[in-house]
N, C-alpha and C positions, 0 to 999 in steps of 0.2 A: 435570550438565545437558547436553543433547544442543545439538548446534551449532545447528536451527534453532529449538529453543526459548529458546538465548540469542538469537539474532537478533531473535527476535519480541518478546521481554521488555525487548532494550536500544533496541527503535526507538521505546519508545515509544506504543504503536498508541493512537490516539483514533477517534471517531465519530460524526457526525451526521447528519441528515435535517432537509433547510429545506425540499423545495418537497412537495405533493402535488396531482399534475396528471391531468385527465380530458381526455380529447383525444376527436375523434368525425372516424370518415373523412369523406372526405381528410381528410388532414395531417401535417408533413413540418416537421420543426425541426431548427433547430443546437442542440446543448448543449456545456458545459463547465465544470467547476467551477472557480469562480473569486473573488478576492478579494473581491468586491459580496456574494457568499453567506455571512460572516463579519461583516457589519454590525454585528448584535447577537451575536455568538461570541468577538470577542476577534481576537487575533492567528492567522494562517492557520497551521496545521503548516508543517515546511519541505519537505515532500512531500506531493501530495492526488493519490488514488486518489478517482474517481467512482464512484456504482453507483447504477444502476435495479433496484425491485423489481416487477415486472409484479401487482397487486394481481389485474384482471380483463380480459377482451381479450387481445389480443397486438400485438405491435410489431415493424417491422423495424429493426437496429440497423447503420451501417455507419459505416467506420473508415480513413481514408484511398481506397483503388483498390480493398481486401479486398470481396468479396462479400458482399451482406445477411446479418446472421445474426438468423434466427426467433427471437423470444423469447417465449415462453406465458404465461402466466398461473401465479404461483405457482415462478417463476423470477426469481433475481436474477443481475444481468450487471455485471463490477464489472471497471475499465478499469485498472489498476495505473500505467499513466503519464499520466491523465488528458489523453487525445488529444481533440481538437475533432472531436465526433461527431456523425453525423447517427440521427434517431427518426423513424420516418415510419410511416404505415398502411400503406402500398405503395410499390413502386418507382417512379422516374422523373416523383416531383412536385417541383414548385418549391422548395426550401429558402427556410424562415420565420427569422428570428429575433425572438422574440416576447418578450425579456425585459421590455419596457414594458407587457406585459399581463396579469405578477405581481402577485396582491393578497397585500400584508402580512398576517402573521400576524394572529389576535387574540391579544395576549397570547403565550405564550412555546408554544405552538402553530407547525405549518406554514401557509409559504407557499403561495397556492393557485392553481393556474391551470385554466380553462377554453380549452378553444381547439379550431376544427375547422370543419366543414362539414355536422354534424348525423346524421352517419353513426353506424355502428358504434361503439360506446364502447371505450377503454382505457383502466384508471386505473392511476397508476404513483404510486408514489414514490420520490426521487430523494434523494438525499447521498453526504456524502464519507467515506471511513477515510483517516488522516492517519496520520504516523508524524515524529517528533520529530529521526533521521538522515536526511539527505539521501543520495542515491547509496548505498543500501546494497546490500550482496549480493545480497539474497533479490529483491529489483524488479528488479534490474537481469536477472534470471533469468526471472523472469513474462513470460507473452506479450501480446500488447495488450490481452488479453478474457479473463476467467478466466468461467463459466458454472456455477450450482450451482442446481439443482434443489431447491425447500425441499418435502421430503417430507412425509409424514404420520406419519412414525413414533418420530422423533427426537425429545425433546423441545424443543433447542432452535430447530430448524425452526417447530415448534408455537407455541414461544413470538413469534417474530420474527412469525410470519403473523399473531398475534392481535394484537403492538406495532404491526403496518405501519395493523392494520384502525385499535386504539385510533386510535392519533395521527393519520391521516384523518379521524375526528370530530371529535376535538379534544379527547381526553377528557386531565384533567390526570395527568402524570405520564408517559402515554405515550410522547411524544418521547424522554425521557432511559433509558426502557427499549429501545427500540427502538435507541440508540446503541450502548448496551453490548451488546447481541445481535446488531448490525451487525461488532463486534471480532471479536467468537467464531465467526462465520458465513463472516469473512476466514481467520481460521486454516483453520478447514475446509474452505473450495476451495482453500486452497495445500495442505493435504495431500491433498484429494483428486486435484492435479496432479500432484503428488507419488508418488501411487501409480499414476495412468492414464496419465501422457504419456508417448508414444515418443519422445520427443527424450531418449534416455539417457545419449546418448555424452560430450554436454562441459556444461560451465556449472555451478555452484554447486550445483543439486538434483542432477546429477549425482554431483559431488565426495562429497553427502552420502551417496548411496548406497554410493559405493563404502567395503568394510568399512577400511581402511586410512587412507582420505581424510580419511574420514566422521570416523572416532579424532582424526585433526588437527584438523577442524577443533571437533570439540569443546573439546578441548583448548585450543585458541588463543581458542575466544570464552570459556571457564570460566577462562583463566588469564592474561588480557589483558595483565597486568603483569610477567607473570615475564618473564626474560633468557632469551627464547628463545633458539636456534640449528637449525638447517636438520638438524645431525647428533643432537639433543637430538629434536625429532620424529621423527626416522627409526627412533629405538633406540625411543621412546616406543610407536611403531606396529608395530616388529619388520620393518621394512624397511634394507635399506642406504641409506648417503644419497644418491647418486647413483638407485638406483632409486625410490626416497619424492620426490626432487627434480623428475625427469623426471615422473612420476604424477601427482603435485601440480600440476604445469604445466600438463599436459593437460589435466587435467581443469577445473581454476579457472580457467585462461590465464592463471595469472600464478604467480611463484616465493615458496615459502611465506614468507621473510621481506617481500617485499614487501605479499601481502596481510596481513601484520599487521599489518604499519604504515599499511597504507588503513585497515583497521578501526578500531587508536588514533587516529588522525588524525577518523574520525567518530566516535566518542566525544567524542573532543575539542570536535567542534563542536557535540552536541548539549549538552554542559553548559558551553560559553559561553553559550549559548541561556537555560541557565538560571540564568548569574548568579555560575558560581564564577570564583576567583580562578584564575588563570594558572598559579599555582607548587602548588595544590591540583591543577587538574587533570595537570598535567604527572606529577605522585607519582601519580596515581590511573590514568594510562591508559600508563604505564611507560617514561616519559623521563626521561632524568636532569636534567636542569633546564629553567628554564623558556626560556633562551635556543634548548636545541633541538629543545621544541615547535615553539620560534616559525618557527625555520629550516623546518623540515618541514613544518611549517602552511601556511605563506607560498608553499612550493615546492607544495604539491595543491591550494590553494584560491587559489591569487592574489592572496591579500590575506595583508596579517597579521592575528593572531587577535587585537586591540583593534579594528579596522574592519570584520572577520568581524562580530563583537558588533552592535557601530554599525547595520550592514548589516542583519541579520535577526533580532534579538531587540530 
């Protein structure tokens, strides 16, 4: 398995859609996804990714100081660190926050809002992709706004356009398809960044390009357990270790025993998440016992992994 089809496989990925909103110009909101939009869902992931799908209209979308970025109709825009964003018809109107003017679902359907000044329509839908590892690689590499165009010729484009329409009416069954199309629609703007962005030089997508990196890290996420070593990858990749060491540096910013050990360490904390025992996990993500999980655990997360638990599971 290639390194970032383990990443994607071990985070976890989930997906929803709560609100489906029609706005008419003016109008100019804050958003962010946040724990109120899991009421009836359960527990939040331990990471949320927001995204708007522009059904009809268009929207401007901004992100901090970053200038407005145009969003069309038929385009989905999906924020990878869930930053507190502004939605507006145009620039330079008042920011609303209009959460008190959500109507509940009926039934296991979307939430619905109206809101504007009678103008121009946009109708959007709005949810989160969640992922079960905190601080993983692959985010921490995305840029604030990933952009994907849902074509006409794909099928799964095809399919999400007609799940975003369903579950706008409220037609049963919708939503929960529309989730699972929201996963598979994430993969494809990270490969599709993957293939278009100029930022080559450094960072995790980087690493995975390059042909030697790339060997490692697949390697290290397909064999999480084994008793690496630093000269153990180098021979594996056909580099020396000193020149595999340096390369791996550069390119990840970090030295390849240590991102192993980031990677077991979130292992670690997505299946206290889900309830295993300590001395299971510790055999499963390649510690020799369970005391120097706990050591390690305690040193990257600041807590020990029995109050980690407590804390977010």
């Amino acid at each position: 398995m290639d390194a970032l089809s383990s990443v994607l496989t071990t985070v976890h990925l989930s997906a929803g859609a709560f609100l489906h909103a029609e706005f008419t110009a003016p109008w100019c909101i804050r958003s962010q996804v946040g724990p109120e939009d899991f009421s009836s869902q359960g527990l939040p992931p331990a990471h949320l990714m927001a995204y708007h799908y522009v059904l009809a209209g268009r929207l401007l979308l901004s992100v901090g100081e970053a200038p407005p970025l145009a969003v069309e109709a038929g385009e989905i825009i999906l924020l990878p660190r869930n930053p507190p964003h502004i939605l507006a018809s145009a620039t330079q109107l008042p920011v609303q926050i209009i959460d008190h003017l959500l109507q509940p679902p009926d039934g296991p359907g979307l939430a619905h809002l109206r809101y504007g000044g009678g103008g121009a329509t946009t109708e959007v839908i709005c949810g989160y992709i969640g992922c079960e590892v905190p601080d993983n690689p692959l985010l921490r590499t995305l840029p604030d706004i990933l952009t994907l165009r849902i074509a006409d010729g794909a099928w799964i484009e095809q399919s999400f356009q007609r799940a975003a329409r369903e579950a706008a009416s409220q037609r049963p069954g919708s939503v929960t398809a529309l989730s699972k199309l929201a996963e598979l629609l994430f993969i494809e703007a990270v490969r599709h960044y993957l293939d278009t962005s100029s930022n080559r030089e450094h960072g995790w997508l980087a690493g995975l390009r390059d042909p030697q990196v790339g060997k490692a890290l697949a390697l290290l996420h397909g064999q999480h357990a084994r008793h690496w070593t630093t000269e153990a990858l180098a021979s594996a990749v056909g580099l020396s270790r000193s020149a595999f060491a340096e390369r791996f540096t550069q390119l990840i910013g970090q030295p390849p025993m240590r991102y192993l050990c980031h990677w077991r360490l979130l292992l670690a904390a997505q299946q206290l998440r889900e309830g295993r025992t300590l001395a299971r996990i510790a055999e499963e993500v390649g510690y020799a016992s369970e005391a120097a999980l706990n050591r390690a655990f305690r040193q990257h997360f600041g807590l020990p992994p029995a109050a980690w638990r407590r804390r977010y599971a």
